[in-house]
NUKOL-364028 format. One record per residue (C-alpha): residue in three letters; x, y, z. Coordinates in pm, whole numbers. Layout:
<nodes>
[node "ala"; [X; Y; Z]]
...
</nodes>
This chain:
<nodes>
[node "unk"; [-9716; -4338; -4765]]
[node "unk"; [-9482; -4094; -4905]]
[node "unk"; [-9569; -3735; -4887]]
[node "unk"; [-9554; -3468; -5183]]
[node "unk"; [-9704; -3103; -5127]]
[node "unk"; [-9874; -3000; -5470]]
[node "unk"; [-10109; -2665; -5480]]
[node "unk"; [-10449; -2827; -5583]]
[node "unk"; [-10785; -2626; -5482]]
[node "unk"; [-10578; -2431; -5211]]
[node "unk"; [-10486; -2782; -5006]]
[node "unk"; [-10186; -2976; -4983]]
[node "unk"; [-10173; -3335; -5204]]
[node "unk"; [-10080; -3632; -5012]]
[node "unk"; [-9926; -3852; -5278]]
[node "unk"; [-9708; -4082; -5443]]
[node "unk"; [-9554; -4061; -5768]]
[node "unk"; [-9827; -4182; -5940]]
[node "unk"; [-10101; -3974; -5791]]
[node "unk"; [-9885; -3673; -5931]]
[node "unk"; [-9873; -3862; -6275]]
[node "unk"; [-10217; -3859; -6258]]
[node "unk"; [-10322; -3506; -6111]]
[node "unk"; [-10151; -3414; -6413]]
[node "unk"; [-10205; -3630; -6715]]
[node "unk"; [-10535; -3836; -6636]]
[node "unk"; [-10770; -3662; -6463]]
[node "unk"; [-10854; -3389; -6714]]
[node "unk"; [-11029; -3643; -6948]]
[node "unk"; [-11230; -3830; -6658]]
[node "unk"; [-11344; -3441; -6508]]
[node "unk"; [-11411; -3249; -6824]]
[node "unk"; [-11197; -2975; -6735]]
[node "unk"; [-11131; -2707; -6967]]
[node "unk"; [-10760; -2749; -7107]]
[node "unk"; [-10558; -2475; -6890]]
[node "unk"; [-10791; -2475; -6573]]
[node "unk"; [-10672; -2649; -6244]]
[node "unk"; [-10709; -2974; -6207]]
[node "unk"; [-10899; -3123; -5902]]
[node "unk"; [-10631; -3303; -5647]]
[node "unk"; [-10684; -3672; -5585]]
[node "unk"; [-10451; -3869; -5328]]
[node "unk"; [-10349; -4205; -5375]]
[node "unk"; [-10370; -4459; -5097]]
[node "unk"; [-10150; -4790; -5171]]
[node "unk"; [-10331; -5127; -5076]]
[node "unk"; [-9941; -5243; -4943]]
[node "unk"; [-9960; -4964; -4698]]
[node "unk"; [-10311; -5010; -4550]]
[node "unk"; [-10395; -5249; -4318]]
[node "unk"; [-10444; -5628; -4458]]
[node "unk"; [-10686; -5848; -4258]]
[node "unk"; [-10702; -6201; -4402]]
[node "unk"; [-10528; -6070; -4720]]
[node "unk"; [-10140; -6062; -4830]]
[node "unk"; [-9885; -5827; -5048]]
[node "unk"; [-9796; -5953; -5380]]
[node "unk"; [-9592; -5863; -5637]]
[node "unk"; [-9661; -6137; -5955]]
[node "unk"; [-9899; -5905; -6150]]
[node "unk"; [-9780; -5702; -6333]]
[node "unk"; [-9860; -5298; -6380]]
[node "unk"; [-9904; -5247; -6022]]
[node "unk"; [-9857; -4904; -5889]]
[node "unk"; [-9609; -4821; -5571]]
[node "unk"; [-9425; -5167; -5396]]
[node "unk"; [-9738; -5418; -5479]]
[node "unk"; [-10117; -5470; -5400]]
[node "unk"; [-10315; -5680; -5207]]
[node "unk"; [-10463; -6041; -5301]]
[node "unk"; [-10595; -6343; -5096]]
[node "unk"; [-10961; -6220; -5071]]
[node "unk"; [-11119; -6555; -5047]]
[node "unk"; [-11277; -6583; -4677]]
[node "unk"; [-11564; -6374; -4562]]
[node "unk"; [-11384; -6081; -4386]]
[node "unk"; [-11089; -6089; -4587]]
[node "unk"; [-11028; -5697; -4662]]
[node "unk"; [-10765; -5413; -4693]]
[node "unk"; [-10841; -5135; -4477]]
[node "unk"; [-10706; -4785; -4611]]
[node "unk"; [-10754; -4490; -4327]]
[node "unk"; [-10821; -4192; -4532]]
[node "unk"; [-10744; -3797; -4371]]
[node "unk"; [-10960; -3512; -4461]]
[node "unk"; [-10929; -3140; -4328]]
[node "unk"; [-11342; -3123; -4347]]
[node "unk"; [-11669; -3367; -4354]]
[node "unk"; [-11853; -3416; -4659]]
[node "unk"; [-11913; -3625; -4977]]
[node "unk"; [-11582; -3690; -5126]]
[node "unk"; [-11527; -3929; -5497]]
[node "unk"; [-11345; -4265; -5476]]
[node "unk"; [-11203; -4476; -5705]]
[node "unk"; [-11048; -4788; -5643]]
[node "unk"; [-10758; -4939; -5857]]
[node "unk"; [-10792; -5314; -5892]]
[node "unk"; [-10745; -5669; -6079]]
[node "unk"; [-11063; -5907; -6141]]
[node "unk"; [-10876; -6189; -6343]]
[node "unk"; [-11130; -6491; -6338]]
[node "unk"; [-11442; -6289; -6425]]
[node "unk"; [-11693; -6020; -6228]]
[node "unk"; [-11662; -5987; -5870]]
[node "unk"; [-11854; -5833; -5618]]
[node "unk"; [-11732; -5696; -5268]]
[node "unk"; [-11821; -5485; -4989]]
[node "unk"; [-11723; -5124; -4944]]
[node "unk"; [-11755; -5013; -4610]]
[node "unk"; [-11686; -4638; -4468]]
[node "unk"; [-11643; -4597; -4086]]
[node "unk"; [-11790; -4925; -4038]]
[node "unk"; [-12085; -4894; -4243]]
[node "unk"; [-12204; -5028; -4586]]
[node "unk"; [-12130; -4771; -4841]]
[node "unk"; [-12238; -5043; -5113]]
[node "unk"; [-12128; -5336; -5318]]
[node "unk"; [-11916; -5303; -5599]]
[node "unk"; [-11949; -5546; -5944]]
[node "unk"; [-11494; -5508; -6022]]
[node "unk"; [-11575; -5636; -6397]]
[node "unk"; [-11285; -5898; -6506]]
[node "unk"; [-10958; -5783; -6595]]
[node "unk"; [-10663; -5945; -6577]]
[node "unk"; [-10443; -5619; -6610]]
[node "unk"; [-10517; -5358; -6332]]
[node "unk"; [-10782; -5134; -6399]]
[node "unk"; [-10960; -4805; -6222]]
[node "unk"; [-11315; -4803; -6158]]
[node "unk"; [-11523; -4515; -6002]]
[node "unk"; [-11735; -4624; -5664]]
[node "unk"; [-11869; -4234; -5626]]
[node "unk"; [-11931; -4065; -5340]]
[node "unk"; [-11859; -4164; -4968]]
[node "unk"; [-11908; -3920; -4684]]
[node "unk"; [-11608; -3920; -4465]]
[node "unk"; [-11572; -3720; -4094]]
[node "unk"; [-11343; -3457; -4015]]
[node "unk"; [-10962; -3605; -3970]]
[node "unk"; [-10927; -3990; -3975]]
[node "unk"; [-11150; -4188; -4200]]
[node "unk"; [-11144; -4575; -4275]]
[node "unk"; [-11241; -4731; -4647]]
[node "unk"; [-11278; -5140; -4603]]
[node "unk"; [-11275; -5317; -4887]]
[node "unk"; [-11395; -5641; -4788]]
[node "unk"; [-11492; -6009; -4926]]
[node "unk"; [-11848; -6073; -5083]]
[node "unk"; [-11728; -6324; -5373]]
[node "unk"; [-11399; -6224; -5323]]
[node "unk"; [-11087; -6366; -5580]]
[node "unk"; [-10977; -6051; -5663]]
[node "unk"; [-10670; -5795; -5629]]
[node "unk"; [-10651; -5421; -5452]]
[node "unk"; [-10366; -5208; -5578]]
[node "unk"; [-10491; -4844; -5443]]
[node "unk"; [-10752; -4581; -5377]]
[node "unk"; [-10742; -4214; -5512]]
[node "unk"; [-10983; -3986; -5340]]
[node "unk"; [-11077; -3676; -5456]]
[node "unk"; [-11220; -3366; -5356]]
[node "unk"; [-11478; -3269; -5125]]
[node "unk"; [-11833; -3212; -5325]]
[node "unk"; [-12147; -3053; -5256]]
[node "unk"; [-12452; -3337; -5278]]
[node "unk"; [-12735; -3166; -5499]]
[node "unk"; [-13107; -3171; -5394]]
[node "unk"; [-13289; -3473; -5565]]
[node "unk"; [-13384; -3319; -5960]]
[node "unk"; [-13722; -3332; -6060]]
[node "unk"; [-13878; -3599; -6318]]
[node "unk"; [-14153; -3490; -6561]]
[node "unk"; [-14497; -3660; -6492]]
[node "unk"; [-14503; -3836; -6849]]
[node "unk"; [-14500; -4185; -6921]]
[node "unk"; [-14449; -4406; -7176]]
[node "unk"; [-14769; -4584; -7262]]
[node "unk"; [-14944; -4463; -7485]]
[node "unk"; [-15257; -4245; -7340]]
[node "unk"; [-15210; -4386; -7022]]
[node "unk"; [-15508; -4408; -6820]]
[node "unk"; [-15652; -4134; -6542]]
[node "unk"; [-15540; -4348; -6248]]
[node "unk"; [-15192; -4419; -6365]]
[node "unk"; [-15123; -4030; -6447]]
[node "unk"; [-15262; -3944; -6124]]
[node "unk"; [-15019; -4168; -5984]]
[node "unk"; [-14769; -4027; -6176]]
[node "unk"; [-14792; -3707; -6075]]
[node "unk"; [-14804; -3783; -5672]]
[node "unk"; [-14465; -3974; -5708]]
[node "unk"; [-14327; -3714; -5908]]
[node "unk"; [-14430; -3465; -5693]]
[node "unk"; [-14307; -3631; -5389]]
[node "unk"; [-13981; -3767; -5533]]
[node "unk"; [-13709; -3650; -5301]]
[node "unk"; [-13908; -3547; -5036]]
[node "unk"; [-14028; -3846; -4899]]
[node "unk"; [-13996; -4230; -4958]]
[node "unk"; [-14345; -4444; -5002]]
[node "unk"; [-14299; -4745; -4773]]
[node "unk"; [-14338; -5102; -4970]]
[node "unk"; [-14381; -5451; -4871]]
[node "unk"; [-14392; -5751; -5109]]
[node "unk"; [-14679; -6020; -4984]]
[node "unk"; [-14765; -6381; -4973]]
[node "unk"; [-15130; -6322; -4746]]
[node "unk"; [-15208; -6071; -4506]]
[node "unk"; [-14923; -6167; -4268]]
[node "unk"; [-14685; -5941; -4345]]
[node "unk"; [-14933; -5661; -4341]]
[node "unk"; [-15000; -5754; -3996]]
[node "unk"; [-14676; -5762; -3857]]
[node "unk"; [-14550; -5416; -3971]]
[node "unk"; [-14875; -5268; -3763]]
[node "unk"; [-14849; -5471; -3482]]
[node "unk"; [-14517; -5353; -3470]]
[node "unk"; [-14565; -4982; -3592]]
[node "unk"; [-14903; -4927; -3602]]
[node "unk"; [-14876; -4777; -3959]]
[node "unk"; [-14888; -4976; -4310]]
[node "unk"; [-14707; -4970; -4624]]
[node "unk"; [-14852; -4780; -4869]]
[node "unk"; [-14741; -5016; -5156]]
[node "unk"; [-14790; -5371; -5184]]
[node "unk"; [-14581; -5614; -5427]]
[node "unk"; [-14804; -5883; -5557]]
[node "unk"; [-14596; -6207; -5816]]
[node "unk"; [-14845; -6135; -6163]]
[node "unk"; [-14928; -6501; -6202]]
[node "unk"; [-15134; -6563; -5920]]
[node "unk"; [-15148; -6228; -5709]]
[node "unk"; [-15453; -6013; -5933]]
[node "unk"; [-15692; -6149; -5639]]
[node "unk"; [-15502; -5970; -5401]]
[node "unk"; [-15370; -5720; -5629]]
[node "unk"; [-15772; -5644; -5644]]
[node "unk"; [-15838; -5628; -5256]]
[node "unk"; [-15534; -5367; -5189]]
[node "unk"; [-15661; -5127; -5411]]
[node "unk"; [-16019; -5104; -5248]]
[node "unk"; [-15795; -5025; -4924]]
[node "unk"; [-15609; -4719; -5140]]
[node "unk"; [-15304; -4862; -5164]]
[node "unk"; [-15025; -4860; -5469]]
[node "unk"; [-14957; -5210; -5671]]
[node "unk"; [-14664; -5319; -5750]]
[node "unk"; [-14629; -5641; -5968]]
[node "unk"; [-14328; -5854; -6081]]
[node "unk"; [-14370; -6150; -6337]]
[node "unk"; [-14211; -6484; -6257]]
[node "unk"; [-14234; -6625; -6557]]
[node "unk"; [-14223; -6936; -6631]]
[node "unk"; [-14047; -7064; -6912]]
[node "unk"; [-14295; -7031; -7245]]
[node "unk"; [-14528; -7301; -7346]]
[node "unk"; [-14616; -7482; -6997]]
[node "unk"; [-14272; -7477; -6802]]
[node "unk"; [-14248; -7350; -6429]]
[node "unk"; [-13893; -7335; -6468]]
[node "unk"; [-13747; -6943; -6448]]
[node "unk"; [-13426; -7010; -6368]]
[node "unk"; [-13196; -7051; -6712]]
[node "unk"; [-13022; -7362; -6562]]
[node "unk"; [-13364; -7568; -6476]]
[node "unk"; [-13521; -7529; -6840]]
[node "unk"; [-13379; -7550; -7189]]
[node "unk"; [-13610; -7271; -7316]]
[node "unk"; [-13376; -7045; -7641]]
[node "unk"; [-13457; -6675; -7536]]
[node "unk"; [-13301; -6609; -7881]]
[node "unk"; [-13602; -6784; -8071]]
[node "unk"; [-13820; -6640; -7824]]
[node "unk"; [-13772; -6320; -8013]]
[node "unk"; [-13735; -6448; -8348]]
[node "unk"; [-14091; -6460; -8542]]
[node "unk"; [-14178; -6802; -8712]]
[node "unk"; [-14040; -7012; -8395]]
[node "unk"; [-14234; -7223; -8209]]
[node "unk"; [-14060; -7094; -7905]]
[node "unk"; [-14214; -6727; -8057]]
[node "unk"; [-14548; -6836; -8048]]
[node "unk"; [-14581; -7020; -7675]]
[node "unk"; [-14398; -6649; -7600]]
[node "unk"; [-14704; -6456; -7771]]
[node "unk"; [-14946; -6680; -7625]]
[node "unk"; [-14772; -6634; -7267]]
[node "unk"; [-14792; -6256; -7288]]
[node "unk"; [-15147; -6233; -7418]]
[node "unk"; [-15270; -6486; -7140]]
[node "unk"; [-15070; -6277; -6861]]
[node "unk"; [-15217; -5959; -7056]]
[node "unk"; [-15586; -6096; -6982]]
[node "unk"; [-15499; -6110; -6646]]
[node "unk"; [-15414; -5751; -6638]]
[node "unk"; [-15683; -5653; -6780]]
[node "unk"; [-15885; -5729; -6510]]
[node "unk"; [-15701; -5465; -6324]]
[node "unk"; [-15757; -5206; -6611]]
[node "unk"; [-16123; -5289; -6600]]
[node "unk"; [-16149; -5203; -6235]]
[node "unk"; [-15905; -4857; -6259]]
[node "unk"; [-15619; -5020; -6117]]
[node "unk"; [-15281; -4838; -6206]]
[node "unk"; [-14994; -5096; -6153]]
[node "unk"; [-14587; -5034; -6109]]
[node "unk"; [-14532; -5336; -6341]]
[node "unk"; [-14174; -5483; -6341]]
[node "unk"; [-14115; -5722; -6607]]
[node "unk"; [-13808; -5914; -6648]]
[node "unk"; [-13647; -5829; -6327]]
[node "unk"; [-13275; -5891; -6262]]
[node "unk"; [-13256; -5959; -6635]]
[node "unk"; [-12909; -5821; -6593]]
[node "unk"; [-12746; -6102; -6377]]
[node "unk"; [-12836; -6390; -6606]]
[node "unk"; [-12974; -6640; -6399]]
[node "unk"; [-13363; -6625; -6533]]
[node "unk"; [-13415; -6727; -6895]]
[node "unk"; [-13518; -6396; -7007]]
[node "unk"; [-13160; -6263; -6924]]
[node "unk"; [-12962; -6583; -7050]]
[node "unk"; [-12893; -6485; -7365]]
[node "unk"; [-12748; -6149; -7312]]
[node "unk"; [-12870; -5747; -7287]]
[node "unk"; [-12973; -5743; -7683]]
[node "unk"; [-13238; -6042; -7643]]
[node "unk"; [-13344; -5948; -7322]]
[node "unk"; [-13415; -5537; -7443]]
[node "unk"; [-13628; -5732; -7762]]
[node "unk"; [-13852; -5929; -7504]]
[node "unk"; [-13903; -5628; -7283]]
[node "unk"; [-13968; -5445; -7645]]
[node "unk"; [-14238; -5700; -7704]]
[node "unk"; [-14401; -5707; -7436]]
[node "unk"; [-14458; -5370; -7395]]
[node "unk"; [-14585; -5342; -7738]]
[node "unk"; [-14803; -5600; -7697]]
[node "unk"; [-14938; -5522; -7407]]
[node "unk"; [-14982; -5161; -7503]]
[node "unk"; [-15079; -5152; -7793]]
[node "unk"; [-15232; -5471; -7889]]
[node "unk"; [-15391; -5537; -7584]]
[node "unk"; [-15448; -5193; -7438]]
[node "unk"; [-15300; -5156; -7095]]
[node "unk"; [-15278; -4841; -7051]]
[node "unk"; [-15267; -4856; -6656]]
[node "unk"; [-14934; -4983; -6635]]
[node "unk"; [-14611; -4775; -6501]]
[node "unk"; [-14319; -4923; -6666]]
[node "unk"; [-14043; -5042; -6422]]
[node "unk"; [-13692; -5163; -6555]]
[node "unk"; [-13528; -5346; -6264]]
[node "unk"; [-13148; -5302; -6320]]
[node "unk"; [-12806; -5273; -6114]]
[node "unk"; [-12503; -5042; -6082]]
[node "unk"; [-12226; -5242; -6270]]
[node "unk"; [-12033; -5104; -6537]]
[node "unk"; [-12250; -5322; -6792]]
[node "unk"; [-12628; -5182; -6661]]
[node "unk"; [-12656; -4922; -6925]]
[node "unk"; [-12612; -5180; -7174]]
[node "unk"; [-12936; -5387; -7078]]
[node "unk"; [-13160; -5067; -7029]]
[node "unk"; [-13416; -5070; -7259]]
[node "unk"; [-13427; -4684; -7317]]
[node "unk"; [-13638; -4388; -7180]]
[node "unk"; [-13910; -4460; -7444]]
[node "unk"; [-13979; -4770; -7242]]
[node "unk"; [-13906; -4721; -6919]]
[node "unk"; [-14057; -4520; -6606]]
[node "unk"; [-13899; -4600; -6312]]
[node "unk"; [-13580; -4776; -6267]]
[node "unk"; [-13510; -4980; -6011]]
[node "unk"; [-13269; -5230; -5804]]
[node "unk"; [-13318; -5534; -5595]]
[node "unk"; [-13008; -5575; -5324]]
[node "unk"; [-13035; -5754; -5002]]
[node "unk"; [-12801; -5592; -4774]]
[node "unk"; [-12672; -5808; -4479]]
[node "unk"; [-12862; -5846; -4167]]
[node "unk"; [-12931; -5495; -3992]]
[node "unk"; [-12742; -5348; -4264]]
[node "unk"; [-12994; -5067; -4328]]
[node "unk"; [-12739; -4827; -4589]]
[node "unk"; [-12926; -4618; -4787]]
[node "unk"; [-12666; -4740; -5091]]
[node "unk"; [-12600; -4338; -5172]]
[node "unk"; [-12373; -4450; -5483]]
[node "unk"; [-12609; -4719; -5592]]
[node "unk"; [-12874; -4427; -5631]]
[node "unk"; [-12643; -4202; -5801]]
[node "unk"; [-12560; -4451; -6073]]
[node "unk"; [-12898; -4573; -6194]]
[node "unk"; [-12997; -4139; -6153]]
[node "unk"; [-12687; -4119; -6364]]
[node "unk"; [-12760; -4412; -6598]]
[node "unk"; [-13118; -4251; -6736]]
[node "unk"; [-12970; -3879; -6693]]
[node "unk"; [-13211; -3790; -6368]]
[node "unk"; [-13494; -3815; -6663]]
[node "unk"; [-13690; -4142; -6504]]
[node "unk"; [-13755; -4190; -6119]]
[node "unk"; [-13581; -4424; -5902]]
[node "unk"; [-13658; -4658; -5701]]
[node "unk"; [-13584; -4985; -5448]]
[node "unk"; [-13787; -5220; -5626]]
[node "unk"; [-13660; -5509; -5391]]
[node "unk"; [-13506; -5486; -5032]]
[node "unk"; [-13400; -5652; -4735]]
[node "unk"; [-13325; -5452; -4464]]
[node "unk"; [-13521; -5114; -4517]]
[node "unk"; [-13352; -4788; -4596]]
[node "unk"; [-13274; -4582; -4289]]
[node "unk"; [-13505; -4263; -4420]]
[node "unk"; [-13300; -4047; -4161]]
[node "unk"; [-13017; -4129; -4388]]
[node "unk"; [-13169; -4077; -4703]]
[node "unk"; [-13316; -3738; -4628]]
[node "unk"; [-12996; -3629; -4488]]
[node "unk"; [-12796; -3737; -4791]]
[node "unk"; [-13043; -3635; -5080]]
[node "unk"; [-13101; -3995; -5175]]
[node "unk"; [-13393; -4017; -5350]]
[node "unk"; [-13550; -4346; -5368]]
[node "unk"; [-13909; -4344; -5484]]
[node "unk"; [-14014; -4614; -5289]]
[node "unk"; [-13882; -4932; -5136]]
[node "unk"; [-14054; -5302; -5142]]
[node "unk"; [-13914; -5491; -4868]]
[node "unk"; [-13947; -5911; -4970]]
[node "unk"; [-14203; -6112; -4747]]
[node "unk"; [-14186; -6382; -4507]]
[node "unk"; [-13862; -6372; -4281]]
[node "unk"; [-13726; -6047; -4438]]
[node "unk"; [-13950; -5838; -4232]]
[node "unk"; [-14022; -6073; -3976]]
[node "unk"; [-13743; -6308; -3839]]
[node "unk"; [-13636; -5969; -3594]]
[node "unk"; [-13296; -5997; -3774]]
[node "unk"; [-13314; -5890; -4101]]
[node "unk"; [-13496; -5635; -3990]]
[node "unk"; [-13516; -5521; -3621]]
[node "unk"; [-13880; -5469; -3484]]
[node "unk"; [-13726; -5108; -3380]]
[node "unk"; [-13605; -5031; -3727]]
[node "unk"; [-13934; -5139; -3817]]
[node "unk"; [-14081; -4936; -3611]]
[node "unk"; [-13864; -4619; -3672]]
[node "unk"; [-13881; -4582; -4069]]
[node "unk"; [-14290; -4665; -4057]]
[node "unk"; [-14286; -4364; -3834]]
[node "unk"; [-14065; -4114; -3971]]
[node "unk"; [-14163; -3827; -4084]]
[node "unk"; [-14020; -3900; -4425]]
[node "unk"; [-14151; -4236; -4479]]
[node "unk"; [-14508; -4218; -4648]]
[node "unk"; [-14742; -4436; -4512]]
[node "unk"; [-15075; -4568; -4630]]
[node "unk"; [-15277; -4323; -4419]]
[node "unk"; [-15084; -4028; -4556]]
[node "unk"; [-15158; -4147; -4935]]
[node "unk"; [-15422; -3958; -5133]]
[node "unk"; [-15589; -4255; -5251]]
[node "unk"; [-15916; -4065; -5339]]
[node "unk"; [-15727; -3863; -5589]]
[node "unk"; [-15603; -4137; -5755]]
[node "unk"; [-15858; -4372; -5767]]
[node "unk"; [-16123; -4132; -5791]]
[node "unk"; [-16345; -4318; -5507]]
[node "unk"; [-16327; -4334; -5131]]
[node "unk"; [-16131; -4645; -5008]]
[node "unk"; [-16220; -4956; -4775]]
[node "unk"; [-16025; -4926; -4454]]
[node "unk"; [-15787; -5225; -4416]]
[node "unk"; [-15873; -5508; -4145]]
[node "unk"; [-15597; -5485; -3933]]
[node "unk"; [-15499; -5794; -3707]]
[node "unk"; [-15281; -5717; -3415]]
[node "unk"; [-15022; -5995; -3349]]
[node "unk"; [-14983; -6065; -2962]]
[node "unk"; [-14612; -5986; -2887]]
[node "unk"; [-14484; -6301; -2749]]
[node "unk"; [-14113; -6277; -2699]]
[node "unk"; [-13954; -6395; -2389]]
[node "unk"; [-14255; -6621; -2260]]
[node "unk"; [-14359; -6960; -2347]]
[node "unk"; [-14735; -7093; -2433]]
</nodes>
């Protein structure tokens, strides 16, 4: 990498030609610097001069900046590797020049050896920039990874910019949408936003009282939130909330009028005439919601506040509900929540809109009129347990810090050492059931045990469940699982 000395913030610019083309010319519009002020320095890190493991130099595309970029991600561990200096530690801005030619593609980002996140490169067939956010980098040598997760794409550079401060979490007002919500879900309201960014409730999604078992045999603590599917978990839904805890329910729903099918390629169901009054596809739609609203209301009845998530992962198209595209999708959501609101009366609900951190997420959200708490669902690879700083900062970033956020599904569990010491302010996390909390893989019975146990993880004995619903709770039946490892029946 050539070398050019620029003043910028007091420090020295490591550059090429193009970094000083763009210190100068393109930075001021992406910053919102005031015309005349100095510019912030970024340095520019070629993909042909970093180190290439599984990947190759080319040269066919054209608009690449410096002597080419690198191509040939196509095999798990196929990355560029850029080592990055800085004078100081901190939280430093990255953005990562690139080519996605035959449509989105996702791929690892890894700092020092860790998961920084995954990043959706949305297709392009000319070279693009695209901002990752922050990455915390160590005093003197650094190294950036881009690596294979789909893969088929091209690297041309880096820029990294400036060291930053990392703000303490903002506040969220206690209001929600629905309409006169009820006692229990503003209570709950205000203890998550009176707790958000000081602590992280602990989550875990259930099929029977197995996975509840295995975190306290392990930890000898429980979640304070359990995820329940809507279509057959209000039993259960029911029983947790006598023990205190939080619900949290997602709807797999089946396509309209009978189907099982959710997936968009198993059922032939038009989301577009879903929407569209005078269908018959309308009408099994209405009759769908006001059967799944009955079942509700059997929480409402008995003061049950629920974090209800409807149309989750709408975003990546693979359910019908997100087939048709971000309009469609944002009319269903609008739909339901009127009917169930309004029509019906659920007024225990907290609205959760289940979304992502690609460049297109803003375009599915429904808006802040419908919407609580946003959330993701990411499964990080095994014993991979980032706390996904930049994922955080883009969905706090898509709703303007106005609505919470959470980690609405997980697979490895957030390290909450990390996410108190970066200011990463997940609500809550909802780890899936079966293996993902118990294979010992996925999640390690010591990382188990460590985040149950931290001081910043909120458990279900450290929940106020009085205050919110009003009467004491049931203690929960705990069964403690023999450890068995290393010996045979």
């Amino acid at each position: 990498m050539r070398v050019f000395g620029l003043p910028a913030a007091g420090k020295l610019l490591r550059t090429t030609a193009l970094g000083m083309l763009l210190c100068f010319t393109g930075m001021a519009a992406n910053t919102g610097s005031a015309a005349g002020t100095e510019q912030p320095a970024w340095t520019l890190y070629e993909a042909e001069e970093a180190e290439l493991d599984g990947t190759v130099v080319q040269r066919s595309r054209p608009g690449f900046s410096g002597e080419g970029y690198s191509t040939n991600f196509e095999m798990a561990g196929d990355a560029v590797k850029f080592t990055v200096t800085v004078e100081e530690e901190g939280y430093y801005p990255l953005r990562i020049g690139y080519a996605s030619p035959y449509g989105d593609k996702t791929n690892y980002i890894e700092v020092n050896g860790h998961t920084a996140g995954e990043m959706m490169f949305p297709q392009t067939e000319a070279f693009a920039e695209i901002d990752f956010g922050l990455v915390e980098l160590d005093e003197g040598d650094n190294r950036i990874d881009i690596s294979t997760y789909w893969g088929f794409f091209d690297v041309d550079y880096i820029l990294l910019g400036e060291r930053e401060e990392r703000r303490p979490v903002a506040g969220v007002d206690p209001v929600l949408v629905t309409p006169e919500p009820s006692r229990e879900a503003q209570a709950l309201m205000e203890y998550m936003t009176s707790h958000y960014g000081k602590g992280i409730l602990t989550g875990q999604q259930r099929t029977s009282s197995a996975e509840l078992d295995y975190i306290y045999a392990v930890s000898g603590k429980l979640p304070v939130i359990s995820g329940f599917p809507a279509e057959e978990g209000i039993d259960m839904a029911l029983e947790w909330a006598k023990h205190g805890g939080i619900v949290t329910m997602e709807w797999h729903w089946g396509a309209p009028g009978g189907e099982r099918a959710t997936l968009a390629s198993e059922t032939g169901f038009d989301a577009d005439k879903a929407v569209t009054p005078g269908t018959s596809e309308y009408e099994r739609t209405i009759a769908d919601i006001d059967r799944m609203a009955a079942q509700l209301l059997r929480l409402k009845r008995e003061g049950v506040p629920v974090l209800w998530r409807p149309l989750h992962e709408a975003e990546g198209g693979w359910f019908w509900w997100g087939a048709k595209g971000p309009e469609t999708a944002k009319k269903l959501y609008g739909i339901l929540f009127d009917r169930f609101s309004r029509h019906h009366g659920l007024n225990n609900l907290i609205w959760v809109w289940t979304t992502s951190d690609s460049a297109h997420s803003r375009a599915w959200y429904p808006g802040d009129e419908l919407v609580d708490i946003v959330g993701v669902d990411r499964y990080m690879r095994d014993g991979d347990y980032s706390p996904l700083m930049g994922v955080y900062d883009k969905l706090s970033a898509m709703v303007d810090g106005k609505k919470l956020v959470a980690y609405t599904e997980n697979g490895p569990m957030p390290d909450p050492k990390q996410l108190k010491r970066h200011k990463i302010g997940w609500m809550y996390f909802n780890t899936w059931g079966g293996r993902f909390i118990a294979d010992g893989m996925i999640n390690s019975k010591h990382h188990v045990r460590a985040v149950y146990n931290h001081p910043y993880s909120i458990t279900l004995d450290e929940f106020p469940s009085e205050a919110i619903y009003g009467k004491a709770s049931v203690p929960y039946p705990v069964r403690e699982r023999k450890q068995t490892e290393g010996r045979s029946k």
